[in-house]
Steps between C-alpha positions, in 0.01 A plus 500: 500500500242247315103633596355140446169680510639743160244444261807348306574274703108363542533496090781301517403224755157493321654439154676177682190356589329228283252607433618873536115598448430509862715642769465553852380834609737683707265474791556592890547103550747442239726798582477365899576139377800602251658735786481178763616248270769671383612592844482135593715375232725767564583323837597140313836607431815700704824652381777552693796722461309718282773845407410766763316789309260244342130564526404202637065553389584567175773271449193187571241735322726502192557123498150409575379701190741528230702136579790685503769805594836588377798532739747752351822707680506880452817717591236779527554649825121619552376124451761344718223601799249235342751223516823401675795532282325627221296218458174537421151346368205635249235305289612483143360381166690212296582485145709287277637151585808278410558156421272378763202765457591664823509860502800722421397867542302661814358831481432702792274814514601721781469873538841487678632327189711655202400512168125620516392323827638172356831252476546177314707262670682201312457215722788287377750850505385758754518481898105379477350137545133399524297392816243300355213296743369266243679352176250687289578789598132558655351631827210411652259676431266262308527274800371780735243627273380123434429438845391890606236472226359161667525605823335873422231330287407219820491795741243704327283149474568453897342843551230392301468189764511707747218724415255208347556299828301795649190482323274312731107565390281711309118545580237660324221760634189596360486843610706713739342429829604122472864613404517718813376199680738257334774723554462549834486107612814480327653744655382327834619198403896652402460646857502100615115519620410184472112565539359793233096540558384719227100576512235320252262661334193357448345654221601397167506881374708602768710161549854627559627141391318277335398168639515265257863504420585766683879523384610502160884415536788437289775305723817444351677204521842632665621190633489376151613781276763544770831526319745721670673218717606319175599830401748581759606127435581579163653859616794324744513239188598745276739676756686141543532460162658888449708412834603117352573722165804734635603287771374606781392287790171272485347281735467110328184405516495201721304192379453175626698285240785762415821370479833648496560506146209733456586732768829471342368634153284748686828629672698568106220583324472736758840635399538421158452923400704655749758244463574591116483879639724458726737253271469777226628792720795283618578491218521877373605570848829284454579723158440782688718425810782397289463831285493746803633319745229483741337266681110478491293194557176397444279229766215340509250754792431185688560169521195277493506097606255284374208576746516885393669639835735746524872365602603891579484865496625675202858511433726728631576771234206491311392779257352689790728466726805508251888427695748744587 
């Protein structure tokens, strides 16, 4: 199984940045954000009548990532357990292509494969076809990293928020006595006293606080320098545009002079994405079907109308709960 978090793999998403000079450290927040998204957009899309024996996880986690798996029928007796009638599934790598510059070859490396670990499959001869997701053969990983490194970089400046919106005052003392003193009318004054007598010396040598400007105080501004509601703002902003992204549902804003052409193009640019994902495995999926004879289908996880609400549950015989 891919470990995104390989140093190999950080090398290679960093050398597909522009510029690849900076790349997001693999911090607590972006290893939280990467898990969530991906488990979100692993909820845009169902199968149904998936081969009993399939591992369901890894069939998404393979698509998601690589872009692709190879479907393939084995008369081995021991692999007939990880798919019904010998068919079966297993992330591949692609090599040649024909006329069209679609692949011809698949290669898949397998410990429970012949030939040291690994087979080659000839896609236009051999009982194999490809399930592809997207036409270039991609996953989506750059679109979860993209938004996991926004998302992980806003959170860490929302902390910051957080802690600067506490910062309230800081007052100066001349010597430890009028410390202890200023101290301890503050901490009077947390406890919600709303009267603090504190005693005043009268001798200038022994004056406690002084009186001729008897506080010196630094008051920030927090009303002003108060940032973190724009923050979240921008947080649920950049969710909706992740959620608008794959598909999934998002409340239109409403606004006073929208009309119903633009909800309309709210509604398919919504599901411009998923819609070519879904298109794209139709497509593989009707090579497939016709090659082995079965009968899997691909739908949309929900069906959204043009305010964003759900018409329905999932569909019966989705990935997790696959048909009998």
């Amino acid at each position: 199984m891919l470990d995104f978090f390989s140093e190999n793999t950080v090398d290679l998403l960093n050398g597909m940045q522009i510029p690849s000079t900076y790349y997001k450290d693999k911090s607590i927040e972006y290893m939280y954000w990467f898990r969530s998204l991906i488990h979100k957009i692993d909820s845009s899309i169902v199968f149904k009548n998936l081969p009993k024996g399939w591992s369901n996880d890894f069939f998404m986690f393979c698509l998601w990532v690589r872009g692709y798996v190879l479907v393939f029928k084995t008369n081995r007796k021991d692999l007939q357990q990880y798919g019904e009638n010998g068919i079966v599934f297993n992330p591949c790598h692609v090599s040649g292509y024909d006329f069209y510059y679609q692949p011809t070859t698949a290669t898949v490396a397998n410990p429970h494969m012949p030939t040291k670990f690994s087979y080659q499959f000839d896609l236009q001869k051999d009982n194999a076809a490809l399930l592809k997701l997207t036409p270039d053969f991609w996953g989506v990983l750059d679109i979860i990293d993209y938004y996991a490194s926004k998302l992980a970089e806003l959170s860490k400046g929302i902390d910051m928020s957080i802690i600067n919106s506490k910062f309230g005052l800081i007052a100066s003392a001349s010597n430890e006595a009028q410390a202890a003193t200023l101290k301890s009318v503050m901490d009077e004054l947390q406890k919600g006293n709303p009267l603090v007598v504190y005693k005043d010396q009268l001798k200038e040598s022994d004056e406690i606080i002084p009186r001729k400007e008897p506080f010196e105080i630094w008051i920030q501004e927090l009303k002003k320098n108060y940032i973190l509601t724009d923050q979240l703002q921008d947080f649920q902003t950049i969710l909706n545009s992740f959620y608008t992204e794959i598909g999934l549902p998002v409340a239109i804003e409403k606004k006073e002079r929208m009309i119903t052409s633009e909800a309309d193009f709210a509604s398919a640019q919504s599901q411009a994405r998923i819609a070519c994902w879904v298109e794209t495995l139709r497509e593989s999926l009707e090579i497939i079907n016709t090659k082995f004879k079965t009968n899997i289908e691909v739908e949309y996880a929900r069906e959204i109308n043009d305010t964003g609400d759900r018409k329905g549950a999932e569909p019966e015989g989705s990935r997790r709960q696959p048909e009998k």
